[in-house]
N, C-alpha and C positions, 0 to 999 in steps of 0.2 A: 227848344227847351233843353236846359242841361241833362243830364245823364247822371243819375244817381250813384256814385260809387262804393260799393262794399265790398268788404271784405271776408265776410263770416255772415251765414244766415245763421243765429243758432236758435232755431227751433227743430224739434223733430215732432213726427206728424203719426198719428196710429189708426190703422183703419181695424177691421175687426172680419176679415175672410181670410179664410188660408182652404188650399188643395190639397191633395195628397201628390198629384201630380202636377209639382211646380214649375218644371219645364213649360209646359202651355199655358201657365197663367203667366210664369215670366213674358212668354211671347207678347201675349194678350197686354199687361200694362203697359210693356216698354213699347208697342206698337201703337196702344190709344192714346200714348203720353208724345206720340211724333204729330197729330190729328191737329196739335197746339200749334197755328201760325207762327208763335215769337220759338219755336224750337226750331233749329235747321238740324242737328243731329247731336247723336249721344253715346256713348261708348261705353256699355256694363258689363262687370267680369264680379263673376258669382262660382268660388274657387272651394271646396266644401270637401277635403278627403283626397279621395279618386275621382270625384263630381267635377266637373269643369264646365258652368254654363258662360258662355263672351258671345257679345254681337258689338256689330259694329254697324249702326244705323242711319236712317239720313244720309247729311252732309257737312264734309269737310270745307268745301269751298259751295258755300253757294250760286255764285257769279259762274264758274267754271261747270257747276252739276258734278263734282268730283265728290265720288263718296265716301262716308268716313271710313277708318280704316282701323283695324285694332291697335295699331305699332305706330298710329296719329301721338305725337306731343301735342303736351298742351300747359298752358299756367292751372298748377296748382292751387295759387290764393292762398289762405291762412292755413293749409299743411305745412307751408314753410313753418310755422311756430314750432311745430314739432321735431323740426330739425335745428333750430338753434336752441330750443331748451336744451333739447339732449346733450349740445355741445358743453353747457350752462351747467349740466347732472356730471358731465363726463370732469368738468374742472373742477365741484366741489370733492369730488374724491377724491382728485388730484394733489387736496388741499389749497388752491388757491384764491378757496375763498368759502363759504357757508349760505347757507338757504337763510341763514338766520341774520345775517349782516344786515345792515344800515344800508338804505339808498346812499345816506352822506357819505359813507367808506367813499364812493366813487362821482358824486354830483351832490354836494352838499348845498351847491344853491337851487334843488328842488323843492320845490314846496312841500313839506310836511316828511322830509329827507331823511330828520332824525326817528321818526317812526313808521316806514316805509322798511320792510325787510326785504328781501332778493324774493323771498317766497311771495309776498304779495304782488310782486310784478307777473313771477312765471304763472299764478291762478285768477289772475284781472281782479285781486282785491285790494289793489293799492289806493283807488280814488284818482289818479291819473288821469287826466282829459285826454280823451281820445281826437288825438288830429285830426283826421281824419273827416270828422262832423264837424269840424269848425268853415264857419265861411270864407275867411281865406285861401282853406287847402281847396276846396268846393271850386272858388271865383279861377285858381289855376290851373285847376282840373281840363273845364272849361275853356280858360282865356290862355293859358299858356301850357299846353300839355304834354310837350317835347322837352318842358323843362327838368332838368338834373336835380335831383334834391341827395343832401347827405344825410345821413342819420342825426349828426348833431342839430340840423336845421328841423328836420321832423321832432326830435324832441323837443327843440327849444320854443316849437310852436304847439306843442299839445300841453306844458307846462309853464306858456304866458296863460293858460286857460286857467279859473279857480278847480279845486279838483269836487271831484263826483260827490265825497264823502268821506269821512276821517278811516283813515288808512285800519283796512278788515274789519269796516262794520259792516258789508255790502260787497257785493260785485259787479263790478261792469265793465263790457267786454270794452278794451281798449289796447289800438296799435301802437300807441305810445307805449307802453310796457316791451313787448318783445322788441321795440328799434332800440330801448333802452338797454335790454337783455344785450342785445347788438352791440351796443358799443362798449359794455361791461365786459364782454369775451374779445375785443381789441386792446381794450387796456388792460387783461392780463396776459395776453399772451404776443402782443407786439404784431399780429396781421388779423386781415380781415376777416368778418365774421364768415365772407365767404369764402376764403381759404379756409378758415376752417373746420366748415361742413363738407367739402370740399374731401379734404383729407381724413378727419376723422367721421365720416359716413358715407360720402360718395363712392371713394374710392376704395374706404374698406369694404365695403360689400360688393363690391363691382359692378356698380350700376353706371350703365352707358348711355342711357338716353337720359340722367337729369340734370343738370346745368342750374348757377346761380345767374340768373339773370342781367345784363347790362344792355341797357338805351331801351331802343323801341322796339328791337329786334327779337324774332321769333328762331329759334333752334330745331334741326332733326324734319324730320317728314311732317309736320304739324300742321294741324287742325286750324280754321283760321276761328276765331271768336266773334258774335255776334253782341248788337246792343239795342235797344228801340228806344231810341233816342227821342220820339214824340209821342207820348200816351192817346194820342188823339189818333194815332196812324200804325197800323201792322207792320211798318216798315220797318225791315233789318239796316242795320248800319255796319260794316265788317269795320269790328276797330281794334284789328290782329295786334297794326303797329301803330297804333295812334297815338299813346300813351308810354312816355318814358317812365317804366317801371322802377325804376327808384325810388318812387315814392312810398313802395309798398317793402321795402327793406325788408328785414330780417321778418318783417308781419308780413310777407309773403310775394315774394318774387322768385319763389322757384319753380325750373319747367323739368316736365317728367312726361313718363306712359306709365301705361298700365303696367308691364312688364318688369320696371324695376320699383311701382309704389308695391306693390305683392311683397314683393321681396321686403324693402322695408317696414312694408306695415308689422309683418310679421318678427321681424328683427326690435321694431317699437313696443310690439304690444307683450312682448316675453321677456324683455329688458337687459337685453346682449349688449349691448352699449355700456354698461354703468353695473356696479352693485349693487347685490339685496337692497340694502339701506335705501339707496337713492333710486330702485323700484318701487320700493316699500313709499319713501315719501311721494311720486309720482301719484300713486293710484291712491292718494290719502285725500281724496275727493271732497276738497273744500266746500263747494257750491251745487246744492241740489236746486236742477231746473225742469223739474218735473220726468219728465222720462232720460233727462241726461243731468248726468252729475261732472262736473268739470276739476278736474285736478290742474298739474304742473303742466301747462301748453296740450293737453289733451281730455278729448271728454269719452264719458262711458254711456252708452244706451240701455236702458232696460235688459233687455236680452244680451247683454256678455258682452257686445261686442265696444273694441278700443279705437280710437283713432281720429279724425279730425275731419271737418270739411271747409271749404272755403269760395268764396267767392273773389274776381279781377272782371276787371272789362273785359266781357267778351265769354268767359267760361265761368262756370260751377261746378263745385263736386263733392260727394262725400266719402272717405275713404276710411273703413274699418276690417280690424280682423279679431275674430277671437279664439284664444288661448285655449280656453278652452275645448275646442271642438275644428281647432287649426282649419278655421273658416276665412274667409276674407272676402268684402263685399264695395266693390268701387263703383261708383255712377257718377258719370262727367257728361255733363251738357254745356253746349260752344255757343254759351250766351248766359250773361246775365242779368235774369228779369226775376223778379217773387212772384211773379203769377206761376214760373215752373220751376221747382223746385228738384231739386236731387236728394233732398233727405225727404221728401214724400213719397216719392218712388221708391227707395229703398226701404222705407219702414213698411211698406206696400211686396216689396220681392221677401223678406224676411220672413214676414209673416207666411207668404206664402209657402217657402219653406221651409216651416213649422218652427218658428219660432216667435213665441208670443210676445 
């Protein structure tokens, strides 16, 4: 049976307990949440002040009994959006181009191009088919998964689709947007999209462990990813390197730690990257999805906090901080199933740290 591939779970989940002493309830959930056969391990960093709670639980390698490790890599998933919008924020200051532009400026034979703005791509309200759910992307998923894909070829197959809905009457989440974001920051600035997250956010912040992705290959001391590839069977599949990651472009092929997502989250969520302005439109929260409201490549939670989660073969995770209260709250799990979830666990540690 094939292997369902996402990208972005986006719901979030609310339970209704909190401690005063969060420390032993963190232990308690993040220990009943390993009890789940399809989980081999998980790695949560809960960063609050002077507060410093991280474990490093389970396992990194199954096969080997090697246990996770806090300083484990791992794929990100659709956090990468958040690092090619920002590049996307960082060029309309630049002026080289506007939130307000035409898809046609740059792909005028996309479907419904001349009313398509740049902003309904970065908030998933363009109507854009998402690749991704199409059968073809699905059957080579599957049948050819070593396969190389470019971004022009992912767009060109999420926009043979009819589109969702007349461009911002709706939202829906789709990868076809930021591959398109993707190739909009190559044709203005003449290299790749991963040079230039690369440059202008890797390396300005100096972060050592994250990397834009190329082939099947995994980077750094990393964590290997898990899949249950038969819903009939508890069985893990390690599919680290099964899958040529190109397919997930600029919607999410970047690998990271904890270590240097801290650092950026907080760099994203305070808007060090970009002017007011283009803070200001970021957190101008298009779409209310009930306890999360989603702006420019990032969504907001009830309780304050900013930043993004994501799902690849193999890992999940959700990664937020907030401004307010210079918190930050990361949970990665080295598998991706909906039966275990990281933005459930996290709405779950939150609360418990008294936040409603």
């Amino acid at each position: 049976m094939k292997a369902k591939i996402l990208l972005l779970l986006l719901f979030v989940y609310t339970s209704s307990f909190a401690q005063p002493k969060f420390e032993s309830e963190f232990e308690r959930v993040t220990d009943s949440i390993l009890t789940n056969p399809l989980l081999p391990g998980m790695i949560v960093s809960y960063v609050c002040g002077d507060v410093t709670w991280e474990k490093a639980k389970g396992y990194a390698d199954l096969e080997r009994k090697i246990p996770m490790k806090l300083d484990n890599t791992y794929r990100i998933g659709s956090v990468t959006k958040t690092f090619a919008i920002t590049v996307l924020l960082q060029l309309v200051d630049e002026g080289k181009l506007s939130l307000d532009d035409k898809l046609s400026k740059f792909f005028p034979e996309v479907q419904n191009a001349n009313e398509i703005t740049i902003r309904m791509l970065a908030d998933m309200r363009s109507g854009i088919y998402n690749y991704s759910e199409s059968q073809p992307f699905e059957d080579s998923i599957e049948f050819r998964p070593l396969k190389a894909w470019t971004g022009q070829e992912l767009m060109n197959l999420g926009t043979s689709y009819p589109n969702y809905f007349p461009p911002n009457s709706d939202m829906h989440y789709s990868n076809t947007n930021t591959v398109i974001i993707g190739l909009i920051i190559e044709k203005l600035t003449g290299n790749s999209w991963q040079n230039e997250v690369k440059k202008r956010i890797i390396d300005h912040l100096g972060l050592k462990n994250t990397w834009t992705a190329n082939g099947a290959g995994m980077m750094g001391n990393y964590s290997h990813g898990y899949m249950q590839m038969d819903s009939a069977s508890n069985n893990l599949t390690d599919v680290t390197t099964m899958y040529d990651v190109s397919w997930a472009n600029a919607a999410g092929d970047i690998i990271s730690d904890i270590h240097d997502i801290k650092i950026y989250l907080k760099a994203l969520a305070t808007g060090q990257f970009y002017s007011q302005k283009m803070k200001d439109e970021r957190t101008n929260w298009a779409s209310n999805l009930g306890h999360m409201k989603y702006g420019l490549g990032m969504f907001t939670i009830g309780n304050g906090f900013v930043g993004h989660n994501g799902g690849i073969p193999g890992f999940t995770n959700i990664s937020v901080y907030n401004p307010e209260t210079n918190c930050s709250l990361i949970v990665m799990f080295n598998t991706q199933n909906t039966a275990v979830s990281p933005d459930r666990i996290a709405m779950r540690l939150l609360q418990a740290a008294g936040y409603p």
